[in-house]
C-alpha positions in Angstrom: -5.4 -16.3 26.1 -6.3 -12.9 25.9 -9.4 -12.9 23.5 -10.7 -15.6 25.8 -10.4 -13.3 28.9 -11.7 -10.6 27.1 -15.0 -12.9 26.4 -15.1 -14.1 29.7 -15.0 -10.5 30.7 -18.0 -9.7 28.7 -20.1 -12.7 29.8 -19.5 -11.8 33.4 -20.3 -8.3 33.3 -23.2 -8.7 31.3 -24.6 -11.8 34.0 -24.6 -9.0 36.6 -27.8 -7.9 36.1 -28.9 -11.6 36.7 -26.3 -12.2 39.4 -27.7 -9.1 41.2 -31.2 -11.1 41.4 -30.0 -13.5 43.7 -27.2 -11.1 45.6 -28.9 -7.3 45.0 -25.8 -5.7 46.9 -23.4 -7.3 44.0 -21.1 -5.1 41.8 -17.9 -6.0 39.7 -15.7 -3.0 38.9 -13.2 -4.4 36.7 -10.5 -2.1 35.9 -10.3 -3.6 32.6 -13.3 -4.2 30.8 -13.6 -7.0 28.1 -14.9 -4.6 25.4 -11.5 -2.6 25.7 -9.3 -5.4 25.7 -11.2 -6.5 22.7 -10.2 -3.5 20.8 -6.5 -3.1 21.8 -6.3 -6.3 21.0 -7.9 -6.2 17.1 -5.5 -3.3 17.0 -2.5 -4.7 18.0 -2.8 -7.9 15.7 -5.0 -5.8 12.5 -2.3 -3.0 12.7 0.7 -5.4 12.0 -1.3 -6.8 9.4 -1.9 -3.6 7.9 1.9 -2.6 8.5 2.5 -6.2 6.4 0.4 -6.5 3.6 -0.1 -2.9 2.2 4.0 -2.3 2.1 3.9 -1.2 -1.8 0.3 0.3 -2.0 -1.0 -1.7 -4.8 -4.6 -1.8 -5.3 -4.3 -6.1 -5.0 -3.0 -5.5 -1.5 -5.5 -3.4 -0.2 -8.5 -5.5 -2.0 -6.8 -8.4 -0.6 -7.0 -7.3 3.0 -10.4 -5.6 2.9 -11.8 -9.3 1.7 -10.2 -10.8 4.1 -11.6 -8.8 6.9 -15.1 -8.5 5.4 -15.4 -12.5 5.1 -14.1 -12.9 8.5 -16.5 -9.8 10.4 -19.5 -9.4 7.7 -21.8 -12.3 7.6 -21.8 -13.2 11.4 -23.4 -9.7 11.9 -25.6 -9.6 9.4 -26.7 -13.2 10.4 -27.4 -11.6 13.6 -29.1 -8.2 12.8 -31.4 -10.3 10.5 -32.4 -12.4 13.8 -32.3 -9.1 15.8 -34.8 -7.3 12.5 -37.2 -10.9 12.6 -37.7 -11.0 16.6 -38.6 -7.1 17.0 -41.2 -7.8 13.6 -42.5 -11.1 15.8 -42.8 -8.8 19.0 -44.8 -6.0 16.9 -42.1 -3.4 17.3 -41.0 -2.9 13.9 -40.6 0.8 14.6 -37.7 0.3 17.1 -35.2 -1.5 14.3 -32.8 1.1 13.6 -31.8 0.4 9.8 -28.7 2.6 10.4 -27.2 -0.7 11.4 -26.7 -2.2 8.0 -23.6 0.7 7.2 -22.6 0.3 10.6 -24.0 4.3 11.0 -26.1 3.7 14.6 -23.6 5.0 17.3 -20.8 6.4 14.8 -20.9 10.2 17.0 -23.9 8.9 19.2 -24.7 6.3 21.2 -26.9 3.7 19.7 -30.7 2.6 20.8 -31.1 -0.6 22.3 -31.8 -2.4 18.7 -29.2 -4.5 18.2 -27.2 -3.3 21.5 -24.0 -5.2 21.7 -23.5 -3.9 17.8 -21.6 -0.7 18.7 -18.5 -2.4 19.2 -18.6 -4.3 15.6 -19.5 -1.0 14.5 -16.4 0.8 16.0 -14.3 -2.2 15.0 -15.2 -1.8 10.9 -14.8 1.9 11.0 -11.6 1.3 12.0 -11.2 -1.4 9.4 -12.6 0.8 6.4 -10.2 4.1 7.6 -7.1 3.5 9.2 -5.5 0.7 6.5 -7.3 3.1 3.4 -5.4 6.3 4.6 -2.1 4.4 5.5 -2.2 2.8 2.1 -2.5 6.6 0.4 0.0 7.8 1.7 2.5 4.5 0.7 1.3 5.0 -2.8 0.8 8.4 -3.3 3.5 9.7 -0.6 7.4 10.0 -2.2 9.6 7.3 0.2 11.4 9.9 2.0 8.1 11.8 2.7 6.3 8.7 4.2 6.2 8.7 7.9 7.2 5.6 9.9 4.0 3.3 10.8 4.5 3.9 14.1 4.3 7.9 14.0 1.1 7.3 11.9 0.0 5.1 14.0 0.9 7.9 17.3 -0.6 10.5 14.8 -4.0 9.0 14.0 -4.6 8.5 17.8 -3.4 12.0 18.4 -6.2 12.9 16.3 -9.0 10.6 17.7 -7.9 12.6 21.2 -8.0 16.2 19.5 -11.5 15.8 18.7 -12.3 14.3 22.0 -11.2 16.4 24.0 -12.4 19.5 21.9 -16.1 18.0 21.8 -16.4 17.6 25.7 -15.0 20.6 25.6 -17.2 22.7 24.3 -20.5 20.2 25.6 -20.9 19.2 28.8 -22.4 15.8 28.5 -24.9 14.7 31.6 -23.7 11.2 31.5 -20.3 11.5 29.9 -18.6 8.6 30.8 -21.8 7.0 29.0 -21.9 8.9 26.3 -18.0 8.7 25.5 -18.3 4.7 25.5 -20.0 3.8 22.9 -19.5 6.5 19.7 -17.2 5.8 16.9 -15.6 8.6 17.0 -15.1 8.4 21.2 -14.2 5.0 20.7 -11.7 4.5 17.9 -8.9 5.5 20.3 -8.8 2.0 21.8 -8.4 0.3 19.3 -5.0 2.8 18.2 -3.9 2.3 21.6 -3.3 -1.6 20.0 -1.8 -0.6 16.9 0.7 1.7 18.3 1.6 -1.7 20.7 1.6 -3.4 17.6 3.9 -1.2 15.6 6.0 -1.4 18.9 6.2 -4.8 18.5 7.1 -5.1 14.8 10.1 -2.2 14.7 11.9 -2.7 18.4 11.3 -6.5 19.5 13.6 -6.6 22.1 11.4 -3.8 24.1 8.7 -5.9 23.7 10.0 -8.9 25.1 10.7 -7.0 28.4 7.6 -8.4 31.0 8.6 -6.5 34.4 8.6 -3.2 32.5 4.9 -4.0 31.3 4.0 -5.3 34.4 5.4 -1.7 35.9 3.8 0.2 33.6 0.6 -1.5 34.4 0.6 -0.9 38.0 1.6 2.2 37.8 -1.1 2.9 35.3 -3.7 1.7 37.7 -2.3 3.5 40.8 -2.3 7.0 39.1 -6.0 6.2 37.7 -7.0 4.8 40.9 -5.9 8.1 43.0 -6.3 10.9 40.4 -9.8 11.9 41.8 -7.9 14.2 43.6 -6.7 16.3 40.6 -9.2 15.3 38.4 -12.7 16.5 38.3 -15.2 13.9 37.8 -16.5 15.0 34.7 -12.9 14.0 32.8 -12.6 11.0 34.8 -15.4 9.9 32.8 -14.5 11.5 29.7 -11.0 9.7 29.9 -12.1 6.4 31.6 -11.7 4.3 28.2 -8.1 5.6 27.6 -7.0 4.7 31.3 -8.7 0.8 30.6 -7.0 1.1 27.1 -3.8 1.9 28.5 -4.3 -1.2 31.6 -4.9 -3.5 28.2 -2.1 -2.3 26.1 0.6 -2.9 29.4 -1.5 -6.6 30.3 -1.9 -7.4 26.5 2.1 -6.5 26.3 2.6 -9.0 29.1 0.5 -11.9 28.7 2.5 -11.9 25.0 5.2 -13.2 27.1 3.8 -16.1 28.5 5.2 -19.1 26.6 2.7 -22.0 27.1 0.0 -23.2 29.3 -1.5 -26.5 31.2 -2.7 -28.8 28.2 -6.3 -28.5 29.5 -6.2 -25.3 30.3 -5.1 -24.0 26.5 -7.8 -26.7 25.0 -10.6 -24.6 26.6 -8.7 -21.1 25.8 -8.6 -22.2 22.5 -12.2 -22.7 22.5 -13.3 -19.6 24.1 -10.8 -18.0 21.6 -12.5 -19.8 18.3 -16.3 -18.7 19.6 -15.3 -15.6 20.8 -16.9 -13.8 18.3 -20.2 -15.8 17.8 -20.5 -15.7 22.0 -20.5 -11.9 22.0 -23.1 -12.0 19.7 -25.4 -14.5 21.6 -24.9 -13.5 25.4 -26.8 -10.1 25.5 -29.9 -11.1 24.0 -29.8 -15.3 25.6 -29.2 -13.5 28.8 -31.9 -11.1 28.6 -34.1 -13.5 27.7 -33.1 -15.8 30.7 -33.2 -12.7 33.2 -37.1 -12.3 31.7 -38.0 -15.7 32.7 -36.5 -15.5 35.5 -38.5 -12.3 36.5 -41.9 -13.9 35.1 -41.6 -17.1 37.3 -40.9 -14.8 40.4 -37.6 -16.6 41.2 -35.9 -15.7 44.2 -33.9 -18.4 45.6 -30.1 -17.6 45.4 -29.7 -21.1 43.9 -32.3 -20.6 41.5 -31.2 -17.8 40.1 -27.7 -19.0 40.3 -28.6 -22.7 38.9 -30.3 -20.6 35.8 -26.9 -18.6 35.3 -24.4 -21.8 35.2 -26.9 -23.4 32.5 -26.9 -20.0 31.0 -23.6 -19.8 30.6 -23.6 -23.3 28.9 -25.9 -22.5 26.4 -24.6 -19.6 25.3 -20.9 -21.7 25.0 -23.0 -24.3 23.4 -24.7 -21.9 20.7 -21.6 -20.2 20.1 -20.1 -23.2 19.1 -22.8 -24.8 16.9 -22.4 -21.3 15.1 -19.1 -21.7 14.8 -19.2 -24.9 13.2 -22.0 -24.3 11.0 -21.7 -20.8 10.0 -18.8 -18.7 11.2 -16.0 -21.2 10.4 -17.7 -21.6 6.7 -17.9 -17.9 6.0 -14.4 -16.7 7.3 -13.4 -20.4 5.3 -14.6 -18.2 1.4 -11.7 -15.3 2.0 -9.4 -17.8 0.9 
């Protein structure tokens, strides 16, 4: 349910600039973005992996895990960077491809070129994977037992940190475009993603919290009201700065409470499913199919509202279609060699 809203989320925000074609006055403002719940989300259920398989700190554990997340995140990038690297040689702009890509360096404390955009997340999402689970299992085999923190103070530590730096960075630079610049960085970014574990570790050491809905539901309206009318105490610059903590926080309260929801319509969970299983292949594909759709859209002059919105729908099915062949044919098969 919620990887499937978080795709969803994507899709739609990245249709706008097609969408505003046919009605130029149109702007979504989710407070939640689908890139955000994204990360919350990988860090809510990596974390508890992480908390699960690296208990003893044996060298088998961690090899174990980092093959298991390589096989499942590796080759569907590098599938696509390859396609990314082939079109920009077809196009004759081979000097645009930014090779930094291949270690996952291009937006790691800036933000990235428009090579390869929708790659900063992936990046964000396998720094996180190389760092957090390699220092956590240090300290659980190097760390006497009664000197090893809890995974949850870790956890609260490690995002600590990520906000230390933050804030001392726009601190001491005053960024024309921060809430752009703080989006997309590595080092900016990695908080979300904590925001999840710390939910996670939440989840595995005091269940009986967890399983408490109205208290997430409170804390996520509460959350959104104190974002919504903090401009009054909160200059504009930080909003922007802190704009990615606020959605993280909204995603760790709605993530919290959709975890309660106990089943759905048969139909409905069939196609959540779905969108769940290509989730990852359909972030890949909807940037550049959607791009490439808004181009011939431009090129044939189109300016009937149906049109434009006929072109979107079939859009939108292609890029579910695509995702799914790549599924089936390649993601599935990959993520299949881990075990």
């Amino acid at each position: 349910m919620i990887r499937s809203t978080a795709i969803l989320l994507v899709v739609l925000t990245h249709s706008q600039r097609i969408l505003r074609m046919a009605f130029p006055r149109l702007l979504f403002h989710f407070p939640i973005d689908g890139v955000t719940l994204f990360f919350v989300l990988s860090g809510f259920l990596i974390g508890r992996i992480v908390f699960k398989t690296l208990p003893q700190g044996e060298w088998k554990e961690l090899a174990s895990f980092y093959k298991r997340r390589w096989w499942r995140t590796l080759p569907n990038y590098y599938l696509f960077l390859f396609l990314q690297i082939i079109a920009y040689v077809l196009m004759g702009v081979r000097d645009q491809i930014d090779w930094h890509s291949f270690a996952f360096l291009q937006n790691l404390v800036a933000p990235n070129g428009s090579f390869f955009k929708e790659s900063w997340s992936l990046a964000v999402e396998e720094w996180f994977y190389l760092v957090f689970p390699l220092i956590w299992w240090i300290w659980v085999r190097y760390l006497p037992k009664g000197q090893r923190p809890s995974f949850l103070i870790y956890s609260v530590l490690f995002l600590v940190v990520a906000w230390i730096y933050k804030y001392s960075f726009f601190s001491q630079s005053v960024i024309e475009d921060a809430e752009v610049f703080s989006r997309i960085p590595v080092v900016f970014r990695i908080s979300s993603i904590l925001w999840g574990v710390v939910l996670g570790a939440i989840q595995l050491l005091w269940p009986h919290y967890f399983k408490r809905p109205w208290f997430w539901l409170a804390l996520l309206i509460i959350s959104w009201i104190s974002w919504k009318y903090s401009a009054n105490f909160i200059s504009s610059y930080w909003r922007s700065v802190w704009v990615f903590d606020f959605k993280s926080l909204l995603s760790f309260s709605l993530i919290a409470l959709l975890f309660q929801l106990k089943s759905l319509n048969k139909h409905i969970s069939i196609w959540v499913t779905k969108l769940s299983l290509f989730s990852y292949s359909m972030y890949l594909i909807n940037l550049p199919f959607l791009a490439i759709l808004r181009w011939a859209l431009v090129k044939i002059g189109a300016e009937s509202p149906i049109l434009i919105l006929s072109a979107l729908i079939l859009g939108w099915i292609g890029i579910f279609k695509l995702s799914e062949f790549n599924y089936t044919k390649f993601e599935k098969r990959m993520t299949r060699l881990r075990d």
